[in-house]
C-alpha positions in Angstrom: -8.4 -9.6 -24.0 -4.4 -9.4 -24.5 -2.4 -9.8 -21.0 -0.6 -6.4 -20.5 3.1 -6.4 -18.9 3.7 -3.4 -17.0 7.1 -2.3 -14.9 6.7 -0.8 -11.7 10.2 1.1 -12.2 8.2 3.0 -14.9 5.2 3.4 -12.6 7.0 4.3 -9.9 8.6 7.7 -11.7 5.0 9.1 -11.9 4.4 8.5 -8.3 4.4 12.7 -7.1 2.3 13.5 -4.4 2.3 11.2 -1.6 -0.6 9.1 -0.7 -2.4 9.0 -3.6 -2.5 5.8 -5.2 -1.9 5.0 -9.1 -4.3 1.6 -9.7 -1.8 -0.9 -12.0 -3.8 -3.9 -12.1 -7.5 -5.7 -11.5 -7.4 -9.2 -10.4 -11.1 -9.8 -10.7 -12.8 -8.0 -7.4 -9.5 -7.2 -6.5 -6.8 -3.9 -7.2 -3.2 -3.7 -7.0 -2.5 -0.2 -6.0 1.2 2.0 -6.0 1.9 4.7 -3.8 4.5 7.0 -2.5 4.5 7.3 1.7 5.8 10.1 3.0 5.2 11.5 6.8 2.0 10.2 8.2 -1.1 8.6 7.1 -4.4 8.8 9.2 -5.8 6.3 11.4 -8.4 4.5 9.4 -9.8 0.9 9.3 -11.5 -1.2 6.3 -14.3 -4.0 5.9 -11.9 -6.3 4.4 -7.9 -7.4 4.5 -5.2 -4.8 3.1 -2.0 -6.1 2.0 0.8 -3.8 2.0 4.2 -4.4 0.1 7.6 -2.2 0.4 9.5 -1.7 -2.5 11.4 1.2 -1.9 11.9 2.6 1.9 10.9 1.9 5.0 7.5 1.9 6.8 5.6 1.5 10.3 1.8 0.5 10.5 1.0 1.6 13.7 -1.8 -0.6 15.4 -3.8 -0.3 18.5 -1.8 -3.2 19.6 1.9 -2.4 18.6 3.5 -1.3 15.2 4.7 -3.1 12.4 7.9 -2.2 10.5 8.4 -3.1 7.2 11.2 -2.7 5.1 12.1 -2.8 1.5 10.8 -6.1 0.1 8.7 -7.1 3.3 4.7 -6.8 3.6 1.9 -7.2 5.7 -1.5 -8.2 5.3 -3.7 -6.1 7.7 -6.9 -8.0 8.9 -10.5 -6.1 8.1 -11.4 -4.1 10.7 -7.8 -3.2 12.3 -7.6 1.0 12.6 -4.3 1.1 11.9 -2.4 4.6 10.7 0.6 3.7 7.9 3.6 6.0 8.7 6.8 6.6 6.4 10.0 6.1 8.4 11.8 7.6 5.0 10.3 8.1 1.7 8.8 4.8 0.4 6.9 3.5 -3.1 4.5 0.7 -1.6 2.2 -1.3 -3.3 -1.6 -2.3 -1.8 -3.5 -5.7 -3.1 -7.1 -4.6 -2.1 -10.8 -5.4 -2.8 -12.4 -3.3 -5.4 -15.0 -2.1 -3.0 -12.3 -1.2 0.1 -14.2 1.1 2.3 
């Protein structure tokens, strides 16, 4: 199989309703995810790690024990099994390395 480039400028533009991801990539069991934030999330929690990276905007994981503020061109990597509730401090585009099978 060829290797495919792909921009996330471009990706970005079709990113319309908030909180629903567009998949750009699969790194064997593993997706890399885009989405727009905007308002609040819901508290939630996963069997395995979440990594969250800002490219446009600013954000605010809120954990149990204390929030996490990210802003453009910062991430996080939230453990498996942390409930945390992802919050948009202003209108972001965020992109989420995740397993496959992410519950």
């Amino acid at each position: 199989m060829k290797p495919k480039k792909f921009s996330l400028t471009k990706i970005s533009k079709y990113l319309k309703k908030p909180w629903t991801p567009i998949t750009i990539a699969r790194v064997d069991d593993y997706i890399l995810n885009i989405a727009k934030f905007e308002n609040n999330y819901h508290w939630h929690r996963h069997d395995k790690d979440e990594l969250f990276i800002v490219l446009k905007g600013k954000i605010k994981i809120k954990t149990r024990k204390g929030n996490i503020i990210l802003n453009k061109n910062e991430g996080v990597t939230i453990p498996k099994n942390v409930e945390h509730c992802p919050v948009a401090i202003k209108s972001s585009i965020v992109l989420m390395f995740e397993d496959s099978k992410l519950k």
